[in-house]
RODO-2510 file (C-alpha; in nm, 4 decimals, decimal comma):
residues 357
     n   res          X          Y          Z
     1     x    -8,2617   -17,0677    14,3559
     2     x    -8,4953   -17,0318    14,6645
     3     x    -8,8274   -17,2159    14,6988
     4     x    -9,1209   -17,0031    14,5751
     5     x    -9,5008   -17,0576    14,6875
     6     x    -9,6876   -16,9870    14,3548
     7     x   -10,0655   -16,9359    14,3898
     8     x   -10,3083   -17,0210    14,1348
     9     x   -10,6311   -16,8828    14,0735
    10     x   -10,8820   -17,0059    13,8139
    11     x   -11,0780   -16,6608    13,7131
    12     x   -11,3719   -16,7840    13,4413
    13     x   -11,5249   -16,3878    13,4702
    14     x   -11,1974   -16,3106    13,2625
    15     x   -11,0859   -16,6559    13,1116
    16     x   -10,7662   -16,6279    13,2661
    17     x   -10,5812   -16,7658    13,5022
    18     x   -10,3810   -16,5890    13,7568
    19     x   -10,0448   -16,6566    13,8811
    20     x    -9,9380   -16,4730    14,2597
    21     x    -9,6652   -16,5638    14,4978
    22     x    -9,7127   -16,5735    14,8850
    23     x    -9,4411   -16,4788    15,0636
    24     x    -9,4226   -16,7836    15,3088
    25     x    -9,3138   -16,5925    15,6051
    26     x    -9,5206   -16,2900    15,5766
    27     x    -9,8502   -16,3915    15,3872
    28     x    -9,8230   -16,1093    15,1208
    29     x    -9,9235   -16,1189    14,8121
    30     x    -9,7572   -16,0666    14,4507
    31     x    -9,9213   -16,0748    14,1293
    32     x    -9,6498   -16,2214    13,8768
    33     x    -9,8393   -16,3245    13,5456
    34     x   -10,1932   -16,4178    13,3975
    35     x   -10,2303   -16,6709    13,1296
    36     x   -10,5162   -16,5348    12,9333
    37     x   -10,7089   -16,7232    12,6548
    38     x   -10,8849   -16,9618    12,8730
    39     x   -11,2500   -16,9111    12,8805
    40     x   -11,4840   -17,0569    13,1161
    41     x   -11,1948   -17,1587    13,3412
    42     x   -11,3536   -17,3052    13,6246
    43     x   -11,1476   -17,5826    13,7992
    44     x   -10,7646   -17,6591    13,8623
    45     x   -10,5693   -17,9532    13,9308
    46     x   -10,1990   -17,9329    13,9742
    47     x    -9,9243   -18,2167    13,9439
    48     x    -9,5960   -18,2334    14,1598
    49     x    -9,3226   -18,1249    13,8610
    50     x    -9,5419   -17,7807    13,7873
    51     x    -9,7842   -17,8598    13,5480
    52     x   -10,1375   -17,7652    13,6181
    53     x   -10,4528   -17,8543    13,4509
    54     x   -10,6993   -17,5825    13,4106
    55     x   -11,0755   -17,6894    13,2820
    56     x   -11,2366   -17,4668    13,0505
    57     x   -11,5799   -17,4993    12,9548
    58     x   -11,5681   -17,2357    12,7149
    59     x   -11,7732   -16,9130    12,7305
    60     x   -12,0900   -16,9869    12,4619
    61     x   -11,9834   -16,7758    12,2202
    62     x   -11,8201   -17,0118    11,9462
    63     x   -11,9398   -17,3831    12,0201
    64     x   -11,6069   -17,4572    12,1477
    65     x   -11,5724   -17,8253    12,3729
    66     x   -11,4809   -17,8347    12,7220
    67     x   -11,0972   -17,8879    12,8009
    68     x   -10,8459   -17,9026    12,9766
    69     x   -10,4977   -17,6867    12,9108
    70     x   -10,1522   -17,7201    13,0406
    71     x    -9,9918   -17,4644    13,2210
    72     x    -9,6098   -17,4616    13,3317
    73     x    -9,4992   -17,3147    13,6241
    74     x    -9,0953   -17,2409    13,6850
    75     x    -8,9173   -17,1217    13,9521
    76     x    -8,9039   -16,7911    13,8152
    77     x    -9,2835   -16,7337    13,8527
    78     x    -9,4024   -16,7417    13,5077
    79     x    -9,7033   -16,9637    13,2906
    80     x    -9,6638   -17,0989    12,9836
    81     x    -9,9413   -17,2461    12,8455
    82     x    -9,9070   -17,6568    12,6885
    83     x   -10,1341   -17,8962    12,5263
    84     x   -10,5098   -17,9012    12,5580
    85     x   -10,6717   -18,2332    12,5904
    86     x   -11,0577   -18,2272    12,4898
    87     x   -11,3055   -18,2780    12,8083
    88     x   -11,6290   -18,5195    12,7462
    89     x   -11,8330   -18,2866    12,9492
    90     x   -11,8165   -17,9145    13,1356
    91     x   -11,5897   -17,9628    13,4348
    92     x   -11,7035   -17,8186    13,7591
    93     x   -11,3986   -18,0084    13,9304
    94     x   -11,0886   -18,1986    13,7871
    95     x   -10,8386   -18,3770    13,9989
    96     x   -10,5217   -18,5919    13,8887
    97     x   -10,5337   -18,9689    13,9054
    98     x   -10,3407   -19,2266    14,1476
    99     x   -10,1235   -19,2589    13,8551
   100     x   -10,0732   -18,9025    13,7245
   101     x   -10,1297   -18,9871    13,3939
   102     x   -10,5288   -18,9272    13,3638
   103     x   -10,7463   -18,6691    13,4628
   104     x   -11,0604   -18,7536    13,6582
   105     x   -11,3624   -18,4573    13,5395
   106     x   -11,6734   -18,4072    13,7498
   107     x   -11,8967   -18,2876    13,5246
   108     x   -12,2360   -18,1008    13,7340
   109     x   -12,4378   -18,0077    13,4498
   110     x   -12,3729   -18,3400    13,2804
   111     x   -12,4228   -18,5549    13,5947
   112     x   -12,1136   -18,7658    13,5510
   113     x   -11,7640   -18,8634    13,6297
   114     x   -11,4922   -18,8932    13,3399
   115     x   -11,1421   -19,0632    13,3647
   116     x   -10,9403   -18,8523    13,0781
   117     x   -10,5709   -19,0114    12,9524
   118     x   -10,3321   -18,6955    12,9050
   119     x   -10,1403   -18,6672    12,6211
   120     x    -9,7774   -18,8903    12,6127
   121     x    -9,8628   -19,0317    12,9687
   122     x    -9,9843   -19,4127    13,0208
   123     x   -10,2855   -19,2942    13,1997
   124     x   -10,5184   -19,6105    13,1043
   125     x   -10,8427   -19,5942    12,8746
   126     x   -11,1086   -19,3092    12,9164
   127     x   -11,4008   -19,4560    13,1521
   128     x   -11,7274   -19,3068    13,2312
   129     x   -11,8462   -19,3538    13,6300
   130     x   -12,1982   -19,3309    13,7720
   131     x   -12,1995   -19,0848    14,0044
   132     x   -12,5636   -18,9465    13,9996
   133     x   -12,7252   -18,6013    13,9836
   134     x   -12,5172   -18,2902    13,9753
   135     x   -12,1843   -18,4713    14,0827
   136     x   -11,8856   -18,1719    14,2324
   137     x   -11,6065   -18,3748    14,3470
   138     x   -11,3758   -18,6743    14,3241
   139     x   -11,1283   -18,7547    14,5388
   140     x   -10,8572   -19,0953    14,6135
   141     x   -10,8057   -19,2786    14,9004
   142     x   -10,3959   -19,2709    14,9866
   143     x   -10,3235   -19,6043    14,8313
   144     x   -10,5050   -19,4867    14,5001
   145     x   -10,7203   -19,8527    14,5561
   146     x   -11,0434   -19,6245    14,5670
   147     x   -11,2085   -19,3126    14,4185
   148     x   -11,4844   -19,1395    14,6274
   149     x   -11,7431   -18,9156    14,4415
   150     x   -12,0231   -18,6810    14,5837
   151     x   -12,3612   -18,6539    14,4046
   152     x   -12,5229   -18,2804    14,4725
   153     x   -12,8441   -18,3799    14,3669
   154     x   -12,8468   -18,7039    14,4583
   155     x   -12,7483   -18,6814    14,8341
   156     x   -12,4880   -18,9433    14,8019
   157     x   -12,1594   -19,0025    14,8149
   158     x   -12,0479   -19,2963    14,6271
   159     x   -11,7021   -19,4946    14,5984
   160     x   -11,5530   -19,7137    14,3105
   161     x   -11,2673   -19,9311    14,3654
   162     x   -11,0209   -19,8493    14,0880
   163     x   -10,8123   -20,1832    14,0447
   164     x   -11,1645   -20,3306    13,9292
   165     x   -11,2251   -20,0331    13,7060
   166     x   -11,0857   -20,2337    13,3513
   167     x   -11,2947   -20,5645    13,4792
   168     x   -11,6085   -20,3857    13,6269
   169     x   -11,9305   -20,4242    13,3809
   170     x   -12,0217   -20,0661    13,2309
   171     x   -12,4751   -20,0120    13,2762
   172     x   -12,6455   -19,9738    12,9386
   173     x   -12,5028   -19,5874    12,8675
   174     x   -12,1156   -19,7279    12,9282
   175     x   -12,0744   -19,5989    13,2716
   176     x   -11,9206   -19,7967    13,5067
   177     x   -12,1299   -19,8804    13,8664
   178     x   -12,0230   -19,7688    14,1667
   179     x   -11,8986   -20,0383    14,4388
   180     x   -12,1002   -19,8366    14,6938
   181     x   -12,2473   -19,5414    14,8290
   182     x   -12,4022   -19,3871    15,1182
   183     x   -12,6774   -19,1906    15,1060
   184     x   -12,6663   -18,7992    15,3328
   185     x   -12,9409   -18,6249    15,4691
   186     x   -13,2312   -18,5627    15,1690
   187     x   -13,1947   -18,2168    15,0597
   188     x   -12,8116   -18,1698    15,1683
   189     x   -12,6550   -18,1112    14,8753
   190     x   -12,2757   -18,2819    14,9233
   191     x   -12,0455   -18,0881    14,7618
   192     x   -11,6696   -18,1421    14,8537
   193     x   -11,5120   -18,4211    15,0556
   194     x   -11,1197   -18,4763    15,1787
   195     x   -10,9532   -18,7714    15,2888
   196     x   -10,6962   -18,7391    15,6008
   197     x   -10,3126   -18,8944    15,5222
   198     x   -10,4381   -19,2170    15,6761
   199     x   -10,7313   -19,2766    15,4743
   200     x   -10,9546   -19,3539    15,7510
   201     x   -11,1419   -19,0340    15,8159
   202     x   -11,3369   -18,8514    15,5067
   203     x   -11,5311   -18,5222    15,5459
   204     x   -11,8078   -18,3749    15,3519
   205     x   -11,9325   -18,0563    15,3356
   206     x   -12,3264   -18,0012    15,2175
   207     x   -12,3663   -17,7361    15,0389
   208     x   -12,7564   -17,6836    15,0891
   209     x   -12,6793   -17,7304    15,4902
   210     x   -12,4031   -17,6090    15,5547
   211     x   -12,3486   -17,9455    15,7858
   212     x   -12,0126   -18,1046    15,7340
   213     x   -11,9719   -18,4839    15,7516
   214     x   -11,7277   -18,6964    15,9520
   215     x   -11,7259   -19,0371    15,8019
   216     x   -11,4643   -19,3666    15,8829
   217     x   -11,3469   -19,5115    15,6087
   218     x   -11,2781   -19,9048    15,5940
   219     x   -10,9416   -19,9319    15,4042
   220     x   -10,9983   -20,2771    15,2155
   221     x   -11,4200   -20,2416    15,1583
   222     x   -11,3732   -19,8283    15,0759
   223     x   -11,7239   -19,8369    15,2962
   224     x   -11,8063   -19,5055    15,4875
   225     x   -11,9749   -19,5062    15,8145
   226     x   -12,0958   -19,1321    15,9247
   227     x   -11,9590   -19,0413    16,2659
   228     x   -12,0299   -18,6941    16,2990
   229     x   -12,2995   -18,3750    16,1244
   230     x   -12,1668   -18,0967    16,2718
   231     x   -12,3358   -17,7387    16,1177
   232     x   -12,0793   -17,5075    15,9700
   233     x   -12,3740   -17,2044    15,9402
   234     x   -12,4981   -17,2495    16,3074
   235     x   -12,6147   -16,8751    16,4567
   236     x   -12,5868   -16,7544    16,0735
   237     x   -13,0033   -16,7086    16,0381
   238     x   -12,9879   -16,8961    15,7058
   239     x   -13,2438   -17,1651    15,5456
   240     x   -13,1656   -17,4146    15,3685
   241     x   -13,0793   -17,3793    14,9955
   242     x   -13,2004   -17,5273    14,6685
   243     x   -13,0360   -17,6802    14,3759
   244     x   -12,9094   -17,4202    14,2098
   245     x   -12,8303   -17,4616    13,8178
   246     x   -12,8070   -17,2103    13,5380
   247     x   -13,1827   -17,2319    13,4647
   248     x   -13,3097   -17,1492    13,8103
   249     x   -13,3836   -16,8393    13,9676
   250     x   -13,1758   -16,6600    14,2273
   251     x   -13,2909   -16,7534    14,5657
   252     x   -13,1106   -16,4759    14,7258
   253     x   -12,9050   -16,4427    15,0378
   254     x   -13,0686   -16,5747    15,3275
   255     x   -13,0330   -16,9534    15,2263
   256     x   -12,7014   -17,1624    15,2945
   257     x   -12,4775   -17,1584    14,9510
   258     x   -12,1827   -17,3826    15,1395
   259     x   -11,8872   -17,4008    14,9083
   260     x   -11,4983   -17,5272    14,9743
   261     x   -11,3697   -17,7474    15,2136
   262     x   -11,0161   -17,7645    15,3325
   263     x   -10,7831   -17,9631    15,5572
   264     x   -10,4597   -17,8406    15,6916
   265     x   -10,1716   -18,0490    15,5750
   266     x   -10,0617   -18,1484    15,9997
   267     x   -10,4594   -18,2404    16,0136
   268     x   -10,5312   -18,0229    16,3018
   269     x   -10,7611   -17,7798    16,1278
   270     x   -11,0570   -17,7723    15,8668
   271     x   -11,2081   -17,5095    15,7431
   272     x   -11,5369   -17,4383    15,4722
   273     x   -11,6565   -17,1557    15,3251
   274     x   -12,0207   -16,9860    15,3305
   275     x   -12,0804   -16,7551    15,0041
   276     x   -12,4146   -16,6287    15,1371
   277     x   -12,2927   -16,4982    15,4465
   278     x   -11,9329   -16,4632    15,3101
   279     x   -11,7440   -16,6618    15,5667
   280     x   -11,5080   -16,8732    15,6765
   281     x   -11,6174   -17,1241    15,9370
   282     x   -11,2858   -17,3029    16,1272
   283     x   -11,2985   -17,6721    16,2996
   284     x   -11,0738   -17,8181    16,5506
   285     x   -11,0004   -18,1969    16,4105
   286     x   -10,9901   -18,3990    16,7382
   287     x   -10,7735   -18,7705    16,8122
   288     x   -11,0352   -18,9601    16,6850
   289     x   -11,1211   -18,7705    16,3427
   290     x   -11,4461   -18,5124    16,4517
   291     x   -11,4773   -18,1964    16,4980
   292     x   -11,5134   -17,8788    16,6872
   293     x   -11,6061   -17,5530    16,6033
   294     x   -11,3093   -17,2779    16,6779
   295     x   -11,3994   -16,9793    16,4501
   296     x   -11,6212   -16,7985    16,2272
   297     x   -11,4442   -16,5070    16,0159
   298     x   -11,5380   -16,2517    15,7468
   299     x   -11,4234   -16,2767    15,4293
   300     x   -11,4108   -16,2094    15,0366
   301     x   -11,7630   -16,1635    14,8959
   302     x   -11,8892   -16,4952    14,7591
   303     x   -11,5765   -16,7319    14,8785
   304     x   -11,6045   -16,9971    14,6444
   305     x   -11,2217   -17,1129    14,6399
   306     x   -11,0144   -17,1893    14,9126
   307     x   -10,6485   -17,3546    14,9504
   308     x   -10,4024   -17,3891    15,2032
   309     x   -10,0600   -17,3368    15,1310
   310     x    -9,7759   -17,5980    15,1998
   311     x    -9,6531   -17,4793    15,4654
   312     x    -9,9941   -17,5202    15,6656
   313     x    -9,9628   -17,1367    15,7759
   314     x   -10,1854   -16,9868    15,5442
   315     x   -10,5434   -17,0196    15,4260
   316     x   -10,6279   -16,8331    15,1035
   317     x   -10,9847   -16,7533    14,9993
   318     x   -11,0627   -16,6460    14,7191
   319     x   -11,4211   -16,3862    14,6481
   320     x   -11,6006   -16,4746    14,3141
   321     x   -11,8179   -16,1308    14,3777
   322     x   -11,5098   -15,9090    14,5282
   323     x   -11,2537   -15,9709    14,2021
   324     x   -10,9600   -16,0070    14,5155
   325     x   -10,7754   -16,3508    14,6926
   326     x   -10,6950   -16,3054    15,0827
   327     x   -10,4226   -16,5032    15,2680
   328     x   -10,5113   -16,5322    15,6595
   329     x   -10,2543   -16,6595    15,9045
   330     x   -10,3780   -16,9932    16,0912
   331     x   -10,2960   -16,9607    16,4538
   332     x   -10,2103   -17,2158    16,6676
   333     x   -10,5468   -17,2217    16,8314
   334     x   -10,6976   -17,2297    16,4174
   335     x   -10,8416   -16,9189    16,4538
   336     x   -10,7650   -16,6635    16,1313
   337     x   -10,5816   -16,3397    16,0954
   338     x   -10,5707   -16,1646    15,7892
   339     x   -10,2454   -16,0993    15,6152
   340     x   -10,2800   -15,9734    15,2917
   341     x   -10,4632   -15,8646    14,9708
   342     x   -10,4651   -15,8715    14,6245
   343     x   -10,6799   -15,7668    14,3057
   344     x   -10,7251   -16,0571    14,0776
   345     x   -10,9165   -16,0665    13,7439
   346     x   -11,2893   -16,1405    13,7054
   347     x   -11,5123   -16,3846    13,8962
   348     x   -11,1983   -16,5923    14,0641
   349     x   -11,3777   -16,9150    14,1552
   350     x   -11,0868   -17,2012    14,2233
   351     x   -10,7266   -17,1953    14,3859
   352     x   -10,4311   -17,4036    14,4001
   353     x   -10,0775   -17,3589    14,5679
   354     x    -9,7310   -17,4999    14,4602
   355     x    -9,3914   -17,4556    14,6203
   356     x    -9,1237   -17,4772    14,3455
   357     x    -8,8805   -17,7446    14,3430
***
């Protein structure tokens, strides 16, 4: 059977997931399947045999715990749903660990970090990390020695090395200190942050800012040094944004709401997306790791999720206000063209991609 590019999309509005396939060559788009049942679906995290993780937070209408469910993907396009492994806290983010067997849970509401064992796997103890205010994101250095973690609220981006994690003394709540950090620009809100293959070039996007940071990476400290703010917003009229949480009022659209941040898999391209302005803003990666602005494109209303497929030739952007997922063709000079269009279920907010074995 023929490789298929399956594309995920987490859609909390509807408490579904969404399952699409991209047709590699063209960019089109197929809806094949929605696994329903999955309220306040906000985050995915997908392994390399099929299986994704989908966080649910639930939707506040029967006291039910944040978790995370099992879906499996085959090569015939279809989702069945697994076992569902309780969450400590509401997941804004959830990535796999080093060792596929746990599930690392960035919690914003919560302000904390969780390492979660999956069922049958030898994925360690749980272990609680101190990552500060409002924390989005976690993310591994290529050798798995390190985990990086970005504080929101905080303005800091802090790293743990994870060899030391069973050894390392937990602080009087249990939660295990970071072995450094580095603090951004007050007020800058870092949201999302990739690593490159090599592990010495890590980039930050600020959601309050829009400004996207180029940091070096020393491979046997895990210490950051910034290299580079570039803005992502530049020309876009916009102030910057506040702290947004579910108590807070609306501050409308002229402030910077920054959201993903993506990195083509040969490294020549990054791009972020702008949900005030509904955007796409494109970067040029140069030899030694920073950036240059190529492109600024319209997009789905609110982008919140992005993902590049694994091929490299398509970005896909998904619009939390807009209820549709777009595929754009990457050109050779990184600037976009649209492709194709789809209708997807309520509030889409996260995507992943996965090319069947």
């Amino acid at each position: 059977m023929p490789q298929r590019t399956l594309v995920l999309v987490a859609c909390p509005g509807a408490g579904a997931v969404d399952l699409l396939e991209l047709d590699a060559g063209t960019g089109a788009l197929k809806a094949l399947a929605r696994a329903e049942g999955l309220p306040g679906v906000a985050a995915l995290a997908l392994d390399p045999q099929g299986t994704a993780y989908a966080a649910c937070n639930g939707d506040g209408t029967d006291g039910s715990r944040p978790r995370a469910v099992a879906l499996s993907l085959d090569a015939t396009g279809a989702v069945a749903q697994g076992a569902a492994r309780d969450l400590p806290a509401s997941a804004c983010f959830v990535a796999l660990g080093p060792d596929g067997g746990s599930l690392f849970s960035a919690s914003y509401g919560d302000a904390r970090l969780d390492r979660v064992p999956l069922p049958g796997t030898e994925g360690g103890k749980a272990a609680r990390y101190e990552t500060g205010a409002n924390t989005h994101c976690v993310a591994f250095s290529p050798d798995g020695r390190f985990l990086y973690a970005t504080s929101l609220g905080d303005d800091r981006v802090s790293w743990f090395e994870t060899a030391a994690n069973a050894e390392t003394p937990a602080d009087d709540d249990g939660a295990i200190g970071p072995s450094g950090s580095v603090a951004a620009e007050r007020g800058s809100g870092p949201r999302y942050l990739r690593l490159n293959r090599a592990g010495d070039r890590v980039y930050v996007v600020h959601e309050l800012t829009g400004e996207i940071g180029v940091y070096a990476r020393d491979a046997e400290s895990g210490g950051l040094e910034l290299l580079q703010r570039i803005s992502a917003v530049e020309g876009l009229g916009l102030v910057p944004g506040p702290v947004r949480s579910a108590s807070t009022p609306d501050p409308g659209t002229g402030v910077v709401w920054a959201a993903d941040l993506r990195l083509t898999p040969d490294e020549r391209f990054l791009y972020t997306t702008e949900r005030s302005t509904s955007t796409i803003a494109g970067f040029a990666v140069k030899d030694d790791g920073t950036l240059e602005f190529v492109s600024r494109t319209s997009t789905e209303a609110q982008p919140c999720g992005s993902a590049i497929d694994p091929s490299g030739r398509f970005l896909l952007v998904c619009g939390e206000a807009s209820d549709h997922i777009s595929s754009y063709w990457i050109g050779d000079d990184g600037w976009l063209t649209q492709g194709s269009r789809s209708e997807t279920s309520a509030g889409p907010l996260a995507i992943e991609c996965y090319r069947t074995l």
